[in-house]
Backbone of each chain as ProteinMPNN parsed JSONL, in Angstrom:
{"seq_chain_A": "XXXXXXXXXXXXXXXXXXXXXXXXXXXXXXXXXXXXXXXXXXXXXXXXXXXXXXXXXXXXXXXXXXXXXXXXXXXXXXXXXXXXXXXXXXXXXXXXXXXXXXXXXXXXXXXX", "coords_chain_A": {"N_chain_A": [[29.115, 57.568, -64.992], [32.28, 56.355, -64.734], [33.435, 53.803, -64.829], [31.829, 52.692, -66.522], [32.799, 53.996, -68.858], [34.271, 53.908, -72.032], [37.475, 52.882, -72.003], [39.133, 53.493, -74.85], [38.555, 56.181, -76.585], [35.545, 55.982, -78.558], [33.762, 57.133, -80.371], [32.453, 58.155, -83.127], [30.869, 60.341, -84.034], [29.225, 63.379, -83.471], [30.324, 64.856, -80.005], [29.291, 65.161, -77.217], [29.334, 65.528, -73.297], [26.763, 63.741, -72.722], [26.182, 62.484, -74.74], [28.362, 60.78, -75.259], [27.41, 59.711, -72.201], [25.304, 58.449, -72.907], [25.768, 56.483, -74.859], [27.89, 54.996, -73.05], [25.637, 53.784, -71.731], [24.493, 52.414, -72.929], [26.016, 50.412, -73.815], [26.732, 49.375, -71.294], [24.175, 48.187, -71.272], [24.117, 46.458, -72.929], [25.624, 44.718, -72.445], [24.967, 43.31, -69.985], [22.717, 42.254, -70.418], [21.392, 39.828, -70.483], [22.254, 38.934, -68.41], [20.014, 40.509, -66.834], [17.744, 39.373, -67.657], [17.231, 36.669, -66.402], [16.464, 37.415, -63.995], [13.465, 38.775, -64.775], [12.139, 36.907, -66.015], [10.557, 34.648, -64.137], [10.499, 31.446, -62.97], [8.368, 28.654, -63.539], [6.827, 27.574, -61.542], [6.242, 28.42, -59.287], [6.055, 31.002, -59.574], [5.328, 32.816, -57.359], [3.752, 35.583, -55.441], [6.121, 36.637, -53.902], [8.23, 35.31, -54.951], [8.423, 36.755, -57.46], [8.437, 39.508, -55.77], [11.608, 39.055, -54.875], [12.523, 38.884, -57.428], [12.17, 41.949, -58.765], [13.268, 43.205, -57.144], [15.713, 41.614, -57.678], [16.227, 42.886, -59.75], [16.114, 45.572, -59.778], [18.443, 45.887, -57.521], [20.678, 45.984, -59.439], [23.077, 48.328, -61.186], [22.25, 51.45, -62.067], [22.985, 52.184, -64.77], [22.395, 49.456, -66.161], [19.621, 49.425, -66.78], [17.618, 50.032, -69.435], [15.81, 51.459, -69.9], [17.327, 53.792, -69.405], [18.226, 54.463, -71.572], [18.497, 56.918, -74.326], [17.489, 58.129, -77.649], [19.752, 60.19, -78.891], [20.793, 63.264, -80.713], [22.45, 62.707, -83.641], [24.141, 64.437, -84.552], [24.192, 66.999, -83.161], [23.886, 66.58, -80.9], [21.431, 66.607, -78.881], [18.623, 66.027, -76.915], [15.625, 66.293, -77.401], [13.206, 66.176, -79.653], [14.149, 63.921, -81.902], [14.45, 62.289, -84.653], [13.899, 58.976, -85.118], [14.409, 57.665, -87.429], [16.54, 58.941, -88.916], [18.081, 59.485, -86.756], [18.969, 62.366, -86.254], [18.069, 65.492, -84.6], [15.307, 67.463, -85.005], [15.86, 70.207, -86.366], [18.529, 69.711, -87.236], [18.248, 67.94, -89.042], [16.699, 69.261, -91.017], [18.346, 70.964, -91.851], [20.594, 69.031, -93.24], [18.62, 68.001, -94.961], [18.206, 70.246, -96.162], [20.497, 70.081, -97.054], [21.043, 68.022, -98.968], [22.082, 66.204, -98.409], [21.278, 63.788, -97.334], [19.7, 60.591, -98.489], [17.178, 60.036, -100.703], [15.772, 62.529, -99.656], [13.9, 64.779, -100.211], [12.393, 68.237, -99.587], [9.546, 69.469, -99.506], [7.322, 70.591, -101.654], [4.264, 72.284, -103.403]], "CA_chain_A": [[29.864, 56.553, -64.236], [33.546, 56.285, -65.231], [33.693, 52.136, -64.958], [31.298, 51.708, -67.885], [33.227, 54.44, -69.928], [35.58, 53.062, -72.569], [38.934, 53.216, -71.901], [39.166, 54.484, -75.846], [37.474, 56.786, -77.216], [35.232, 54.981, -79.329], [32.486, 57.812, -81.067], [32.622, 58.734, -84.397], [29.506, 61.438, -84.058], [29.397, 65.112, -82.336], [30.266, 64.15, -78.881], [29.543, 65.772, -75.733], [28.816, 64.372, -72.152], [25.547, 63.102, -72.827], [26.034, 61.53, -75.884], [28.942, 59.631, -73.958], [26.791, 58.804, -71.138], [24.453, 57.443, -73.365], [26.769, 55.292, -75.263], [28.067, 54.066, -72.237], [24.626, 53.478, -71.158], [23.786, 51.194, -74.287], [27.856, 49.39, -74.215], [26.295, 48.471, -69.984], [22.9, 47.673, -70.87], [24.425, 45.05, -74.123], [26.726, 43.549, -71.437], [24.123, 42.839, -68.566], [21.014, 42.188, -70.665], [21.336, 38.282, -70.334], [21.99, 39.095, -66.197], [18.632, 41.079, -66.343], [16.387, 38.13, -68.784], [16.807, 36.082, -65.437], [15.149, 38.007, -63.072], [13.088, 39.087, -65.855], [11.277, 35.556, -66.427], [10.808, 33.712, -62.801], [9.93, 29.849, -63.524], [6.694, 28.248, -63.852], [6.168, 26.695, -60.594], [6.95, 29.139, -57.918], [5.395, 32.02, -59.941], [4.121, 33.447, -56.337], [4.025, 37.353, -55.341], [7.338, 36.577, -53.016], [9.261, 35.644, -56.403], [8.424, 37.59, -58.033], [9.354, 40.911, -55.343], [12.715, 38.888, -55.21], [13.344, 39.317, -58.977], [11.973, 42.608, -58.903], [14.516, 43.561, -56.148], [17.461, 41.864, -58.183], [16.271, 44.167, -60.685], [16.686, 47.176, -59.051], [19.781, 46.285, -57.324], [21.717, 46.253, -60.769], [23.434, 49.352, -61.483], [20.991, 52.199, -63.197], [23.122, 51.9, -66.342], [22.497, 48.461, -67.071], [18.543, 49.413, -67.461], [17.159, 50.051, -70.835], [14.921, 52.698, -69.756], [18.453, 54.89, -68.747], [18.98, 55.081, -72.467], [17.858, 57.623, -74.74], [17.901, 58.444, -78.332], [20.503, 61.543, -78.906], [20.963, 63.644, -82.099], [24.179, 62.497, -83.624], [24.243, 65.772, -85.159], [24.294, 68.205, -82.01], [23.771, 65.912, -79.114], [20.345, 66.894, -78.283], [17.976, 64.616, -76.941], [14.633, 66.025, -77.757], [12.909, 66.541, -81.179], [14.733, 63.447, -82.577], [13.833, 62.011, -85.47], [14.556, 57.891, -85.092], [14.919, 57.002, -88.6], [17.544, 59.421, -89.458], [19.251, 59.525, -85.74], [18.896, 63.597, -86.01], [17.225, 65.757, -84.273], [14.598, 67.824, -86.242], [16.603, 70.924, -87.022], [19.851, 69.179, -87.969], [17.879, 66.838, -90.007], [16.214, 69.872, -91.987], [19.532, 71.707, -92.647], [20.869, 68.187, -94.169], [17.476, 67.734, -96.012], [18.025, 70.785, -97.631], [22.137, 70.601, -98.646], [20.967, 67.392, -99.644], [23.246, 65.081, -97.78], [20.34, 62.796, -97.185], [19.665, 60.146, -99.507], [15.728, 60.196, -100.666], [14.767, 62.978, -98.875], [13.629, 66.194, -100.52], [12.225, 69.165, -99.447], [7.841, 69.166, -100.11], [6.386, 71.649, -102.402], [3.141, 71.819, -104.244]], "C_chain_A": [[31.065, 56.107, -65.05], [33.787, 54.812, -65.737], [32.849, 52.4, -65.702], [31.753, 52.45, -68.825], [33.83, 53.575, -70.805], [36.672, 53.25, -72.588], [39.726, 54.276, -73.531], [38.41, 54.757, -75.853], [37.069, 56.376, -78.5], [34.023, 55.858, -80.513], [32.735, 58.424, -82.093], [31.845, 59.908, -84.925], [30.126, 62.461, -83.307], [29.231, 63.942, -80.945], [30.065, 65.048, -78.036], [29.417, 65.167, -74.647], [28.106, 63.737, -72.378], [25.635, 62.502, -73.799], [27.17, 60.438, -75.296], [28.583, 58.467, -73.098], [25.828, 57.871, -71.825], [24.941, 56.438, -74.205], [27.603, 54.282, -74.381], [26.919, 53.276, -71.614], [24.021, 52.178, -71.664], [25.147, 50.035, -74.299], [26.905, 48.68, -72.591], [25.058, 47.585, -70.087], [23.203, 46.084, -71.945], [25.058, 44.286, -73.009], [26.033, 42.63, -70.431], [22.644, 41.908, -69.145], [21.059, 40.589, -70.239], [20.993, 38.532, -68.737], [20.349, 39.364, -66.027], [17.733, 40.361, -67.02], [16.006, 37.742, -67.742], [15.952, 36.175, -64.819], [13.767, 38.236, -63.603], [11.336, 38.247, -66.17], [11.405, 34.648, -64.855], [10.42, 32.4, -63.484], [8.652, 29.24, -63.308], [6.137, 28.019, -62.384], [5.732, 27.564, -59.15], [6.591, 30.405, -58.299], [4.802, 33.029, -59.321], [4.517, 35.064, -56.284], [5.438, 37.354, -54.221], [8.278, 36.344, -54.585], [9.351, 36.33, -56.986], [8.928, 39.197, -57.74], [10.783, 40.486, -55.125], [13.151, 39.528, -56.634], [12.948, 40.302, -59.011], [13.199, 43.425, -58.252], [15.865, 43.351, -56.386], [17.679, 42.619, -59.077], [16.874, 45.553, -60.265], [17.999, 47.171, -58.382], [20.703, 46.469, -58.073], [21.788, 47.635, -60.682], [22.671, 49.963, -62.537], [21.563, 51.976, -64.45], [22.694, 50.72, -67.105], [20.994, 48.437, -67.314], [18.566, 50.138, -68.797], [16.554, 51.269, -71.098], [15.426, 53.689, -69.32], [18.218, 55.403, -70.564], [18.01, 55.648, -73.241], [18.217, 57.919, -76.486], [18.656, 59.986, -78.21], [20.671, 61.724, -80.81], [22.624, 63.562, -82.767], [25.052, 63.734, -84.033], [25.121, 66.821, -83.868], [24.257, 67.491, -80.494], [22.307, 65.92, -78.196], [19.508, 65.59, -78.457], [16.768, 64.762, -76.919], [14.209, 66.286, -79.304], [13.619, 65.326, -81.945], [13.991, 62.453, -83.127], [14.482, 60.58, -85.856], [14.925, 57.69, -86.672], [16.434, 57.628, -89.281], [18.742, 60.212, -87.836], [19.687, 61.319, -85.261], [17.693, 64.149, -85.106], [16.965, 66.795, -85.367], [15.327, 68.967, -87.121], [18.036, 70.445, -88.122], [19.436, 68.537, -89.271], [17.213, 67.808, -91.391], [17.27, 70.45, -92.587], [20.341, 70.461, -93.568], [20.255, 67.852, -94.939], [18.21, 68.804, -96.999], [19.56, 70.754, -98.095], [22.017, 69.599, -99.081], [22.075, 66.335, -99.472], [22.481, 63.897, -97.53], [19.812, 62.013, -98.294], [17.943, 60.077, -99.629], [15.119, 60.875, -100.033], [14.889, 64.679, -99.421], [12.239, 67.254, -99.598], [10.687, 69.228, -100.078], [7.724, 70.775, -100.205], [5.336, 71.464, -103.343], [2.374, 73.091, -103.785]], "O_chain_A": [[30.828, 55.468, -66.075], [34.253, 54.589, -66.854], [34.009, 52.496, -66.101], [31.414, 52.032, -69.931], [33.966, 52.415, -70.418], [36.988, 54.047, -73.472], [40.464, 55.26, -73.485], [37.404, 54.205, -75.406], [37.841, 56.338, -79.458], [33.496, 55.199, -81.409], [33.379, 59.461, -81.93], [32.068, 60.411, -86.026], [31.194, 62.459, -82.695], [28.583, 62.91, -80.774], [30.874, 65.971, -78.133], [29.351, 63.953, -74.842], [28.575, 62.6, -72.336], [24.831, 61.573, -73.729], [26.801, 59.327, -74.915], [28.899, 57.28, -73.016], [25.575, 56.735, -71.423], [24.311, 55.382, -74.157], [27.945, 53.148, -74.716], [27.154, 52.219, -71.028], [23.369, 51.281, -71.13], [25.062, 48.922, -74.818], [26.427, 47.552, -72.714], [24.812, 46.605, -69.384], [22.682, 44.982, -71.773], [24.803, 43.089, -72.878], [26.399, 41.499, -70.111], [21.854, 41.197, -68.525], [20.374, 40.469, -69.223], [19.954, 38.397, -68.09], [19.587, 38.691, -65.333], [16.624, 40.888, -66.941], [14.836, 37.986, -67.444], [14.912, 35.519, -64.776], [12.848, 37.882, -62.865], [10.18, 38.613, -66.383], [12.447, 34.04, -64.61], [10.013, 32.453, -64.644], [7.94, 29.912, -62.561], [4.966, 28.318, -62.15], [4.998, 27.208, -58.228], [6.75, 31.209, -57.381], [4.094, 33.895, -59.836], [5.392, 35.615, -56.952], [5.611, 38.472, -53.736], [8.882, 37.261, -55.142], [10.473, 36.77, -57.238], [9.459, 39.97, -58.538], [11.516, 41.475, -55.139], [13.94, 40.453, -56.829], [13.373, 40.361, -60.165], [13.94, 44.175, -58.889], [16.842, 43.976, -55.975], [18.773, 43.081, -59.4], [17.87, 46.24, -60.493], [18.732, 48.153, -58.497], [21.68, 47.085, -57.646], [20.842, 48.269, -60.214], [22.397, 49.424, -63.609], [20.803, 51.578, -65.333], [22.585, 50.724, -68.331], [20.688, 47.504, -68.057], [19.549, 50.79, -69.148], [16.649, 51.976, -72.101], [14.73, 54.586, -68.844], [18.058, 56.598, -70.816], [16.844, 55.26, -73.156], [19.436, 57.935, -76.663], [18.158, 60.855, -77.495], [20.677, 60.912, -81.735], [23.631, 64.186, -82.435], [26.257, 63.936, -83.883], [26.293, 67.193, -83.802], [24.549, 67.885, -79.365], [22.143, 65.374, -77.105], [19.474, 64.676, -79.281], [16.179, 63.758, -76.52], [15.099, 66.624, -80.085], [13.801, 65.775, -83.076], [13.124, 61.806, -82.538], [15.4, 60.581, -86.676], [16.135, 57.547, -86.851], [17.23, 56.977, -89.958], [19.675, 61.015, -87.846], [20.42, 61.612, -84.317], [16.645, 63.544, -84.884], [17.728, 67.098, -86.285], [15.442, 68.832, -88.339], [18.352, 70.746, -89.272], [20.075, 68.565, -90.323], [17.175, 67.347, -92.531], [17.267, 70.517, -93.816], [20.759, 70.855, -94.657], [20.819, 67.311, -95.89], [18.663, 68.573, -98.12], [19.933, 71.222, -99.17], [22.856, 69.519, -99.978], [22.759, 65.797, -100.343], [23.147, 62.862, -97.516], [19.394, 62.716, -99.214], [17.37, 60.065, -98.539], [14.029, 60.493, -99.608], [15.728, 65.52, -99.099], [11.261, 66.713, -99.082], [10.653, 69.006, -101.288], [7.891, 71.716, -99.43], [5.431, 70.515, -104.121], [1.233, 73.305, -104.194]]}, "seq_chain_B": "XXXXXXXXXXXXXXXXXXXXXXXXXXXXXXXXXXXXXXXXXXXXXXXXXXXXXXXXXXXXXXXXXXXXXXXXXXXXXXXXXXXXXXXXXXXXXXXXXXXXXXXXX", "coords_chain_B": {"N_chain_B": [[-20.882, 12.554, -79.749], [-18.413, 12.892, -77.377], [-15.437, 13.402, -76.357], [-13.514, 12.659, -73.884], [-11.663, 14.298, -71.689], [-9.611, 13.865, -70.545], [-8.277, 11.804, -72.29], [-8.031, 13.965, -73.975], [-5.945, 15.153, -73.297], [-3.839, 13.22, -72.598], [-3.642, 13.161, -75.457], [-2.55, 15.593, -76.395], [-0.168, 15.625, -74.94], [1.292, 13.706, -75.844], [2.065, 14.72, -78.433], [3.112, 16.722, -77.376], [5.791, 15.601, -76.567], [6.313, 14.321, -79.203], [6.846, 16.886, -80.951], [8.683, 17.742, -79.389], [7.634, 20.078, -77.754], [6.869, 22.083, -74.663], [5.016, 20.487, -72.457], [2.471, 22.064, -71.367], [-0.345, 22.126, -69.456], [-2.28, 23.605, -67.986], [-1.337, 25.941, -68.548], [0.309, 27.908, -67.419], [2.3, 30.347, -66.538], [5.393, 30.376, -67.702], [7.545, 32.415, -68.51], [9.01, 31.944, -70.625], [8.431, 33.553, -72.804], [9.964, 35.946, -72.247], [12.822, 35.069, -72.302], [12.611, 34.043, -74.983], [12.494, 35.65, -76.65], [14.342, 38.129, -78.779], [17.971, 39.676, -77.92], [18.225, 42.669, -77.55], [20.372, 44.385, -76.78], [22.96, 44.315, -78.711], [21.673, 46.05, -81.0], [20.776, 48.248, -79.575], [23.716, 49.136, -79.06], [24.571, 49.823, -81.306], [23.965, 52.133, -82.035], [25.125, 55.038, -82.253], [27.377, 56.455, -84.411], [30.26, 54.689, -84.925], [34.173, 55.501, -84.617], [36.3, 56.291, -87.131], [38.395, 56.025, -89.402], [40.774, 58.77, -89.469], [42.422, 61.902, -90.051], [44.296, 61.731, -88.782], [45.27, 59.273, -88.578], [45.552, 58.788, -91.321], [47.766, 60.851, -91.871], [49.792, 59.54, -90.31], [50.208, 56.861, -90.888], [50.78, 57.15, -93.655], [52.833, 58.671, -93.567], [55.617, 57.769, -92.879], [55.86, 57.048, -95.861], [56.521, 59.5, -97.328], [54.9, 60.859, -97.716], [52.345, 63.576, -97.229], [49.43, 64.89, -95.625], [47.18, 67.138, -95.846], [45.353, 68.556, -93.099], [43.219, 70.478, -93.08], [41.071, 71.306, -91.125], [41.855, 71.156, -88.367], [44.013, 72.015, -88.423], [43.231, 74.964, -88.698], [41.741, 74.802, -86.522], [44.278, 74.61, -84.491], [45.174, 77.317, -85.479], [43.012, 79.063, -84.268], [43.533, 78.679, -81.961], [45.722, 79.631, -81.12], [46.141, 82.167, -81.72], [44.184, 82.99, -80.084], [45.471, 82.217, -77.549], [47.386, 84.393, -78.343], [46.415, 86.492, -77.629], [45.994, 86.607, -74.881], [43.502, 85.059, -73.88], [43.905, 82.088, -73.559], [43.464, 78.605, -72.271], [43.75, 77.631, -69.069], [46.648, 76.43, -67.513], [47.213, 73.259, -66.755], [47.017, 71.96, -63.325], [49.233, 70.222, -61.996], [49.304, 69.081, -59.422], [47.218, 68.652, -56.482], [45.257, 70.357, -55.833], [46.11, 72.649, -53.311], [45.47, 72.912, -48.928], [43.678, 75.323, -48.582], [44.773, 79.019, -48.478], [44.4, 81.006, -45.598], [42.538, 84.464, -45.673]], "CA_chain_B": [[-19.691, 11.962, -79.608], [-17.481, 13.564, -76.919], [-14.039, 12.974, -75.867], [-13.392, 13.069, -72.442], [-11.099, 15.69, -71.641], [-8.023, 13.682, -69.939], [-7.598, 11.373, -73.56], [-6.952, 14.573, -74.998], [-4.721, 15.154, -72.547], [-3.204, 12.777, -73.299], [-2.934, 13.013, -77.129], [-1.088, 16.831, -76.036], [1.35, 15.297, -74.363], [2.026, 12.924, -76.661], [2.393, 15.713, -79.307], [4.718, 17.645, -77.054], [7.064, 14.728, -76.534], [7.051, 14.185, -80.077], [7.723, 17.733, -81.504], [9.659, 18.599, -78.368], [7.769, 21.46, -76.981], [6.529, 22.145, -73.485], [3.741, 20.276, -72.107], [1.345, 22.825, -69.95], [-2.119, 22.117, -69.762], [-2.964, 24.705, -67.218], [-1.333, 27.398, -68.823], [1.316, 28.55, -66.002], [3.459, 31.461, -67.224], [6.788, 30.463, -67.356], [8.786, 33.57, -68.622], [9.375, 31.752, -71.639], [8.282, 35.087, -73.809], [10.893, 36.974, -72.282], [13.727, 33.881, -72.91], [12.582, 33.733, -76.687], [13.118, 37.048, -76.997], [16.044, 38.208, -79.498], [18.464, 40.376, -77.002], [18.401, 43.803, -77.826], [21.539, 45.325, -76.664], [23.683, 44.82, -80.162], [21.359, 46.954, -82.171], [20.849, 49.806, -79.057], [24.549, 49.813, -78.586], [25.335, 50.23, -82.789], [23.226, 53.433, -82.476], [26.017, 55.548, -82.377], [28.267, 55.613, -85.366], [31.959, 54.373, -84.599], [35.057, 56.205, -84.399], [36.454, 56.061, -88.639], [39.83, 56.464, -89.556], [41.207, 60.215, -88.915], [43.295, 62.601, -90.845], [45.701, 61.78, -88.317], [45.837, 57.999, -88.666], [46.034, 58.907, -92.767], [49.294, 61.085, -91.622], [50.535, 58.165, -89.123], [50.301, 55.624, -91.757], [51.992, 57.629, -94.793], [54.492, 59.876, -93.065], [57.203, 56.875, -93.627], [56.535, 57.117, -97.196], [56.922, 60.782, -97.697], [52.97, 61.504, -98.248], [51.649, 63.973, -96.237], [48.212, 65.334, -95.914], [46.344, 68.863, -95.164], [44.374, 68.091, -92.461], [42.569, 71.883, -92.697], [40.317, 71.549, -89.801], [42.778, 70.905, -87.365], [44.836, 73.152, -89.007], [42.234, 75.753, -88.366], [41.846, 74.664, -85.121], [45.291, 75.006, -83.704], [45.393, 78.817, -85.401], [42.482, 79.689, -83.544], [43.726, 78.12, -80.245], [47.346, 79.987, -81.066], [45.747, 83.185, -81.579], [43.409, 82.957, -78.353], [46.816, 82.594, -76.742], [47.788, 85.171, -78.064], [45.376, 88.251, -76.907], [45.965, 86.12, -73.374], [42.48, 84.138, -73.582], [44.094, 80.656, -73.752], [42.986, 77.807, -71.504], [44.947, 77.856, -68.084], [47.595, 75.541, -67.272], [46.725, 72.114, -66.283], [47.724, 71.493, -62.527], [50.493, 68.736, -61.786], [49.589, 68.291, -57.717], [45.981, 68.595, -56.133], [45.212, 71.963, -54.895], [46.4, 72.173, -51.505], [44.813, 73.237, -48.388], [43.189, 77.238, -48.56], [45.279, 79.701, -47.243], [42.83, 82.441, -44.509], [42.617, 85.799, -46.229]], "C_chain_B": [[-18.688, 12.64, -78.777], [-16.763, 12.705, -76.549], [-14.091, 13.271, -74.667], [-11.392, 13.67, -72.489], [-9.413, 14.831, -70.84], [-7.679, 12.488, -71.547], [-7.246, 12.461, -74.639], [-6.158, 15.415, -74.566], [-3.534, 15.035, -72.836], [-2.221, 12.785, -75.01], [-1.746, 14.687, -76.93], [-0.107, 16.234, -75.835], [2.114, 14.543, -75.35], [2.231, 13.456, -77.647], [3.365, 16.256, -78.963], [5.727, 16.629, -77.243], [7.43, 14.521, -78.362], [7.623, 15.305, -80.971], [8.309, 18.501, -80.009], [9.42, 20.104, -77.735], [7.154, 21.448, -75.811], [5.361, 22.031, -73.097], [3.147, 21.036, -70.921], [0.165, 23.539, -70.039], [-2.572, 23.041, -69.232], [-2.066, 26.117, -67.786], [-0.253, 28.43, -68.311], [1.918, 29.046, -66.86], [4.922, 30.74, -66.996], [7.889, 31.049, -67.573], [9.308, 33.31, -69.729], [9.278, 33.187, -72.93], [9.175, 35.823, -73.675], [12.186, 36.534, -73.108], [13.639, 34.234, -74.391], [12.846, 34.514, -77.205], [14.504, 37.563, -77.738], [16.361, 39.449, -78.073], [18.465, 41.763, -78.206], [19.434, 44.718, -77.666], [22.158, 45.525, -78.045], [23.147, 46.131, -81.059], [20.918, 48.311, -81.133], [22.423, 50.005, -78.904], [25.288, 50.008, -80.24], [24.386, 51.721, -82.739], [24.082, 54.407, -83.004], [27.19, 55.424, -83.276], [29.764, 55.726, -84.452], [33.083, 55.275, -84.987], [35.733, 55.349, -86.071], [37.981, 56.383, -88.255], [39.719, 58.086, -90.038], [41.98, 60.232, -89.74], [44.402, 62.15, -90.308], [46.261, 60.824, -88.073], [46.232, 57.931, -90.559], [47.616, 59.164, -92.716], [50.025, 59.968, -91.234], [51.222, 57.425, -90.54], [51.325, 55.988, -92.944], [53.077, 58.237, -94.702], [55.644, 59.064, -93.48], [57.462, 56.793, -95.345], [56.654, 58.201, -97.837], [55.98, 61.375, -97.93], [53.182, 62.068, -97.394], [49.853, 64.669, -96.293], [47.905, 66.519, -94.944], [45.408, 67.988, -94.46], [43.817, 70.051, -91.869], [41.363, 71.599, -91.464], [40.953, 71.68, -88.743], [43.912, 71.68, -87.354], [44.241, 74.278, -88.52], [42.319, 76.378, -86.944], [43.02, 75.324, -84.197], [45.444, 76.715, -84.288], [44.464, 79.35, -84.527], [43.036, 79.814, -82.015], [44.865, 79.117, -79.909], [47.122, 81.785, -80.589], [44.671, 84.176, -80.595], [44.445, 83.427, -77.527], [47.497, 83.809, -76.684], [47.744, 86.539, -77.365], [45.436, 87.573, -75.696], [44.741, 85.19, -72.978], [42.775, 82.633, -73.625], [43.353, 80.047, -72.782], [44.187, 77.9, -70.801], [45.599, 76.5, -68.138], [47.22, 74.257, -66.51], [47.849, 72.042, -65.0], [48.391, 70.427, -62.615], [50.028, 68.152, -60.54], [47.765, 68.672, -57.673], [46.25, 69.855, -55.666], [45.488, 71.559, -53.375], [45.218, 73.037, -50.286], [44.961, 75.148, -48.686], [43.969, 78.04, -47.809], [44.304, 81.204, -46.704], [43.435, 83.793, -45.093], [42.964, 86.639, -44.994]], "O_chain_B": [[-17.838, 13.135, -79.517], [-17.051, 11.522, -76.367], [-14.776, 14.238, -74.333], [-10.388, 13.402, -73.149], [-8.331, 15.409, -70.739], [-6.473, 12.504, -71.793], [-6.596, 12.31, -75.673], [-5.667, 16.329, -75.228], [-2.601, 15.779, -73.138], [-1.09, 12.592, -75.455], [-0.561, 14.796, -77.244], [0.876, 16.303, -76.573], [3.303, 14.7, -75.629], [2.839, 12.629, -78.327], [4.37, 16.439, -79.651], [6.556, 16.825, -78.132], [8.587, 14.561, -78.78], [8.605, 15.072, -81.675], [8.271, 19.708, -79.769], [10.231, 20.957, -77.372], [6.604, 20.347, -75.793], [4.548, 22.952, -73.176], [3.294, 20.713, -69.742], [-0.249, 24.647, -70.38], [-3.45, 23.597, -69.891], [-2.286, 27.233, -67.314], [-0.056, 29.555, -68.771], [2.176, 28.472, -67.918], [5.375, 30.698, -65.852], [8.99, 30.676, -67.168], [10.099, 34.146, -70.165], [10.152, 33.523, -73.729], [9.512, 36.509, -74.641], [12.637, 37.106, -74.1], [14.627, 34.709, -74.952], [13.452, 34.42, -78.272], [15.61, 37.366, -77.235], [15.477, 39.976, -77.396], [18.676, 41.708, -79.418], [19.458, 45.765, -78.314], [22.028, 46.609, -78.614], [23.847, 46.965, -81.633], [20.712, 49.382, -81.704], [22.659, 51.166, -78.572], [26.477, 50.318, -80.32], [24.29, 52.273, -83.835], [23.908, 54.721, -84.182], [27.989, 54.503, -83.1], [30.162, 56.554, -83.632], [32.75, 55.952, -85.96], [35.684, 54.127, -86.216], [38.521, 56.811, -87.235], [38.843, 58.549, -90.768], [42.422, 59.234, -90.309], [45.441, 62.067, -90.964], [47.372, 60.814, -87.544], [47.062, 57.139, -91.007], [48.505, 58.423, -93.135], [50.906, 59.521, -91.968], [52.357, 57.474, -91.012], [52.37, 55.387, -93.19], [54.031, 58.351, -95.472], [56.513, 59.472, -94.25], [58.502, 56.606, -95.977], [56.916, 58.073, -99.033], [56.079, 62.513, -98.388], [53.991, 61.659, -96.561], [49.333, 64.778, -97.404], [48.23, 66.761, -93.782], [44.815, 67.011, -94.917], [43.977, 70.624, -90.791], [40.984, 72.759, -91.305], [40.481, 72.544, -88.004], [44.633, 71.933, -86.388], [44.956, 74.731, -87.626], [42.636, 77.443, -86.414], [42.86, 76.251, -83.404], [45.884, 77.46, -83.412], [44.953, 80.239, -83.83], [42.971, 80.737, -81.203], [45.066, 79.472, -78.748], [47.611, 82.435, -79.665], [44.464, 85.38, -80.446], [44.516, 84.509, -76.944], [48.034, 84.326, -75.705], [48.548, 87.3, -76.826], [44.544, 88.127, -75.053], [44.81, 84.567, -71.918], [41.787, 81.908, -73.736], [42.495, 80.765, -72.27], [45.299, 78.12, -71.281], [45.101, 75.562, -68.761], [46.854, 74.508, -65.362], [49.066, 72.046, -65.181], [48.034, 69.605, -63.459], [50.194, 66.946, -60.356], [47.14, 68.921, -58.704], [47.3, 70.295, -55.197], [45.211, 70.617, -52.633], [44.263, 73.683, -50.718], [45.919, 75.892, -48.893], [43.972, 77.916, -46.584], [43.753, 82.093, -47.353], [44.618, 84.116, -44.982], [43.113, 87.856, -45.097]]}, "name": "protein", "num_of_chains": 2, "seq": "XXXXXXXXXXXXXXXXXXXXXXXXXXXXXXXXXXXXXXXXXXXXXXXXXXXXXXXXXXXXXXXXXXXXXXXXXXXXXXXXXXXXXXXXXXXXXXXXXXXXXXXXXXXXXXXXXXXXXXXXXXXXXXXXXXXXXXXXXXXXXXXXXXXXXXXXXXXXXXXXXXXXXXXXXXXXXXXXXXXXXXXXXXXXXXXXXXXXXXXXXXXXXXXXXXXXXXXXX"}
């Protein structure tokens, strides 16, 4: 979706579409999250199963980007979005070829 | 010795009012868990590292004072692109107008 792109180009990583979309995905979901707390939390009193399919319903009418559950970790490396390894933002291959040239800080290579 | 159950009611309430937090004896959800909640967007939308200063904001910046800099990747780059061109594999020509209507074979 073009409207939540950024007018610059803002990515300092391997970029392709998908790493894009998912950066725009995370720039919509920071912008809205307050919008979506509301619905989110109904109020004490009124707590009934009708409020509750209201706020469920303003949920869903928000635009898919501004959920949480659009976005995905990606490998900053290659762009790929399975096998990725959260602490180091790679996915597993990328993350072994930087293990071993040793671009990674504390992370060697196990032998014994 | 029991207390009956609305003097310590009472003494709640009179606890909430004095450290200021929300008197509710029965318990009723009020969404407050979500509210208290730190927001999460800032730290899913830093996932992605940021766009750094470029070889070609280094050039920008020093070109007035007579520096220049090898920017070999880009360098690279444009020979490959030149030499694509040349065996005829370049990338085609970016239209100017919208394709127009099909003309019938």
């Amino acid at each position: 979706m073009s409207m939540f792109r950024s007018k610059k180009f803002d990515l300092g990583c391997f970029t392709n579409v998908k790493v894009i979309r998912d950066h725009s995905k995370r720039k919509a979901f920071e912008a809205a999250e307050p919008e979506r707390q509301v619905p989110s939390s109904p109020p004490a009193k009124d707590a009934t199963t009708r409020t509750r399919a209201v706020a469920q319903l303003q949920l869903t009418q928000m635009h898919c980007y501004t959920r949480p559950t659009q976005i995905r970790n990606r490998c900053i490396m290659g762009g790929k979005g399975r096998g990725v390894l959260r602490d180091f933002k790679m996915s597993r291959f990328n993350f072994r070829m930087q293990a071993v040239l040793g671009n990674i800080p504390g992370v060697k290579k196990a032998s014994w | 010795m029991s207390v009956p159950r609305a003097r310590l009611l009472e003494l709640v309430k009179a606890q909430c009012q004095l450290f200021s937090t929300t008197f509710n004896p029965e318990g009723v959800r009020t969404g407050n868990k979500i509210l208290r909640q730190r927001l999460r967007g800032p730290a899913l939308a830093a996932y992605y590292p940021r766009k750094m200063v470029t070889i070609r904001d280094l050039q920008a910046e020093f070109a007035p004072l007579g520096l220049w800099t090898e920017d070999e990747k880009g360098d690279d780059r444009l020979e490959h692109i030149a030499a694509r061109k040349a065996r005829g594999k370049g990338a085609p020509k970016k239209k100017s107008a919208p394709p127009g209507p099909k003309a019938k074979k």
